[in-house]
N, C-alpha and C positions, 0 to 999 in steps of 0.2 A: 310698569310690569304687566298692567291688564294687557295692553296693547302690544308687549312682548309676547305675551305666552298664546294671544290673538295670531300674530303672525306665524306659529306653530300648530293651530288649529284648535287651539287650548279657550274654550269659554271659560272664561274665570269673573267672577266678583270683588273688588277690593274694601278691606276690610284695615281702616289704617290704625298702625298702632294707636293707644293711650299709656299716660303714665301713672302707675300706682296710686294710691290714695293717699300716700303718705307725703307725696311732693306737692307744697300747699306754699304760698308765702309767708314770710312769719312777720311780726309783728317789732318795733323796734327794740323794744325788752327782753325777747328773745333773742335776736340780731347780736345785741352788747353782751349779753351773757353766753351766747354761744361764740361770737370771737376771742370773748375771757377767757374761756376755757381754752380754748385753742394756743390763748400766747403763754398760761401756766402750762401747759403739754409742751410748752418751747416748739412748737409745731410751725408758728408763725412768731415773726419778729413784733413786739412793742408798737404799734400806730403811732404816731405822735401826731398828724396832721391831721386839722380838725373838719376839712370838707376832703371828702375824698372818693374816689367812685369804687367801688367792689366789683373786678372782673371774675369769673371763671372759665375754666379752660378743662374738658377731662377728657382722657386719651389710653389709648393701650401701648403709645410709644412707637410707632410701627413707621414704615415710609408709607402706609396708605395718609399722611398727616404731617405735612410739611411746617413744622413750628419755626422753620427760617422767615418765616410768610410774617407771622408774630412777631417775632423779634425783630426784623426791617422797621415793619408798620409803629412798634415803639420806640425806635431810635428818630423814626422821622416824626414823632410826636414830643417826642421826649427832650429834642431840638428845635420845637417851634417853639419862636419867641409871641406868646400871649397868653397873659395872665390868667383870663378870662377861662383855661383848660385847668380842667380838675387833676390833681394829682392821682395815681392809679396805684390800687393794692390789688397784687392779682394773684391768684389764687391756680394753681395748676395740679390737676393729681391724677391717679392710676400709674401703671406700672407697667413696663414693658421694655425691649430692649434699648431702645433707643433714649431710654431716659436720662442715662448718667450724662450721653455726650451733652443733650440740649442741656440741663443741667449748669453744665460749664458753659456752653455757648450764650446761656442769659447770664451768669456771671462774668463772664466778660463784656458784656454790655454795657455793664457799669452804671447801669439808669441816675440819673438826678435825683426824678422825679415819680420813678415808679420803685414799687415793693414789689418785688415776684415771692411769691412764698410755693416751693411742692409740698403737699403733702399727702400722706396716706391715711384715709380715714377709715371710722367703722363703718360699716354699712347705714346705722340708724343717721349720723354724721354727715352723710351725703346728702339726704334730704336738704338737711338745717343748712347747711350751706349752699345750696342751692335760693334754697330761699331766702339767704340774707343777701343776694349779691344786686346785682344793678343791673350786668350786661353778661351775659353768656358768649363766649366766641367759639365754634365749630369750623377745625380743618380737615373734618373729613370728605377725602375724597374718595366716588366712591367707583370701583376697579370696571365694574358692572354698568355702573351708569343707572342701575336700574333701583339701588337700596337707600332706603332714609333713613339718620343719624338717630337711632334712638334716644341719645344724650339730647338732641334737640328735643326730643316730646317731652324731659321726666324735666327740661326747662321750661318749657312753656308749662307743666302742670304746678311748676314752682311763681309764674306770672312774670319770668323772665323773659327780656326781649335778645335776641339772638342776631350774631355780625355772621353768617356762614360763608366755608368758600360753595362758587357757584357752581355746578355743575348740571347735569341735561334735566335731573325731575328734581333738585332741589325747589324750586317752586311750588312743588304740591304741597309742601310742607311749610317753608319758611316765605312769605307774604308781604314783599318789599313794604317800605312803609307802613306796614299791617302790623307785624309782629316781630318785624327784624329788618336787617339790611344784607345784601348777598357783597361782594366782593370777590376778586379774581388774584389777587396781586397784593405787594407789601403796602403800593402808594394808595390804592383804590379801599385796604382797609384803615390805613391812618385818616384817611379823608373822609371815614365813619366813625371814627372813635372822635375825630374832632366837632362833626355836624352834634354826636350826642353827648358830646360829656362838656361843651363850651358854657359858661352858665351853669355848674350843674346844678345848684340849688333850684332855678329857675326854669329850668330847659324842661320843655313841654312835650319834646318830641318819646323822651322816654316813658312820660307819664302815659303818654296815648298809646303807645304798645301794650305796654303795661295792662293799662285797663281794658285795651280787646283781648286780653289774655284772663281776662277775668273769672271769663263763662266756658275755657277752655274744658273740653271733656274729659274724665277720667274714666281709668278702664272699667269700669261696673257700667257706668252710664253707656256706654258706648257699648256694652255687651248688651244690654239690656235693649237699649231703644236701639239695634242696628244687628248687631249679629245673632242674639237668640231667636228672634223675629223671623231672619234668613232661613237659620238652621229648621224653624219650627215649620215652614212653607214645604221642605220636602217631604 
């Protein structure tokens, strides 16, 4: 965007988002008690499997977010013969037009191996499930080329590692191997859900995102050591 509004004559500073203080990881205690609640709300179905990866997915339903993308990349997961892959509870929410059809379009998927659960939380609720989850997955695309997926920052301030689709400045944000994995296509993100979830008891690659997401900044800090500083210089 600096280099946008460059090519208009526009000096500009960027200044990238943070997410709230409230998007924190939680603990496994929390984790169990706040899924509790969820399946006494009849909100989510009953777990019964006893390793299992927690995705999220959250959206405003729109065609800027092609969830055919999703739903491919779990059918070609959900059909590969290796044990070795974690079973998937996934978690999808927000609201917007386009929800009812995908809706039906995952129930007709008819997964094996995966729980899709929608749901609609309170706001306090989004936190918590952010931070109980494993893997974030972002399909936004964005019209501009020029905007970053907010839902990715209030992940990464939860110490979630993120599957994005790619587009021209997602990489300022999401840091191949760093912090997440980018993807273009259904095949290219089954073939990330499989690198991270094979093993998953074991599997290293999501603990190391994880933990460069450790020291990830929130918005005080980020105002403090970076934009008050800015502002005070004029």
């Amino acid at each position: 965007m600096c280099q946008d509004l460059g090519n208009h004559g526009i000096k500009a500073k960027v200044f990238y988002d943070k997410p709230h203080e409230c998007f924190r990881r939680v603990d496994k205690r929390q984790k169990d008690l706040f899924i509790e609640k969820l399946v006494e709300k009849k909100m989510v179905k009953k777990i019964n499997w006893d390793c299992c990866a927690y995705l999220v997915s959250s959206s405003s339903w729109t065609q800027d977010e092609d969830f055919q993308i999703l739903i491919e990349a779990l059918k070609i997961y959900d059909n590969c013969d290796n044990s070795k892959l974690a079973k998937i509870v996934l978690f999808l929410t927000g609201k917007g037009p386009l929800k009812n059809f995908y809706e039906l379009e995952f129930k007709k998927a008819n997964f094996k191996n995966i729980q899709v659960n929608f749901v609609w939380l309170d706001p306090g609720d989004y936190p918590l499930l952010l931070g109980s989850c494993d893997l974030g997955i972002c399909l936004h695309k964005s019209s501009s080329d020029l905007d970053l997926p907010m839902k990715v920052v209030d992940m990464f301030g939860a110490q979630l590692p993120v599957c994005a689709y790619s587009f021209s400045c997602i990489s300022e944000l999401v840091k191949e191997n760093e912090n997440g994995l980018l993807f273009k296509n259904a095949q290219e993100l089954s073939e990330k859900l499989k690198f991270l979830l094979a093993d998953f008891n074991t599997n290293s690659e999501l603990d190391k995102m994880r933990k460069n997401l450790e020291n990830y900044p929130h918005w005080d800090d980020e105002w403090k050591t970076k934009v008050e500083n800015e502002l005070e210089s004029f």
